[in-house]
N, C-alpha and C positions, 0 to 999 in steps of 0.2 A: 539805466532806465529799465525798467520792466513793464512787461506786458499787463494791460487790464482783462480780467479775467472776459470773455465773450458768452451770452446767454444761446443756448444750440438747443435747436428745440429738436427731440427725439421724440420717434413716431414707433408705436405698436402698431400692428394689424394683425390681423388674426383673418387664417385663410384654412383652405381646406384642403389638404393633401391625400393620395392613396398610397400607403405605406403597408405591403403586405394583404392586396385586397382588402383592406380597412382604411374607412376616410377617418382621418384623424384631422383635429384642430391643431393649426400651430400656430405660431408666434412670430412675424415679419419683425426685426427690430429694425429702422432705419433710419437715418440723419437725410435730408433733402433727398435726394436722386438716391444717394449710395446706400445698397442694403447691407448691413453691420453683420446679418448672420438671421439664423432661425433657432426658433427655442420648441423641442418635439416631444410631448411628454412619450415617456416609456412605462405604461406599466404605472407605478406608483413613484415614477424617479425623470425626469430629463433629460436629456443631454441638448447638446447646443451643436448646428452645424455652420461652418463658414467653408464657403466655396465651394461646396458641395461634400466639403469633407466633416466626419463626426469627429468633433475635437473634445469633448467634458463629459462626465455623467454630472449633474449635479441634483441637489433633493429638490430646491422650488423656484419658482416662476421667478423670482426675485431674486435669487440668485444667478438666474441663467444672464437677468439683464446686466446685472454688476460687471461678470464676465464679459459680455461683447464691449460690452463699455470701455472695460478697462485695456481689453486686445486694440480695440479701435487708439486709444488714449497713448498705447505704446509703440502703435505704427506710426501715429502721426508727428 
């Protein structure tokens, strides 16, 4: 028997952090209660933090989501 795929609704938000005495906009990615990670633009590039740790540079927004997605998708 196998599993029916489940529809999981993922949530952006966008918050405002101070990074270097600069507010910067970031990127909340998160499934219900549990936050997936943050997406911080750098400069003209990204990276992505989980758990307070910088884990990727990557080049776009769309990218960074792929990435917690696919972290989230290989812990669970």
């Amino acid at each position: 028997m196998s599993k029916k795929n489940q529809a999981i609704e993922v949530q952006a938000t966008e918050e405002e952090r101070v990074i270097d005495n600069n507010s910067v906009t970031i990127t909340k990615l998160s499934i219900g209660k549990k936050i997936l990670g943050f997406i911080i633009p750098d400069n003209k590039r990204f990276y992505v933090e989980i758990d307070g740790k910088k884990e990727s540079g990557i080049k776009t927004l769309n990218e960074g989501i792929q990435y917690l997605l696919a972290k989230y998708n290989l812990q669970k």
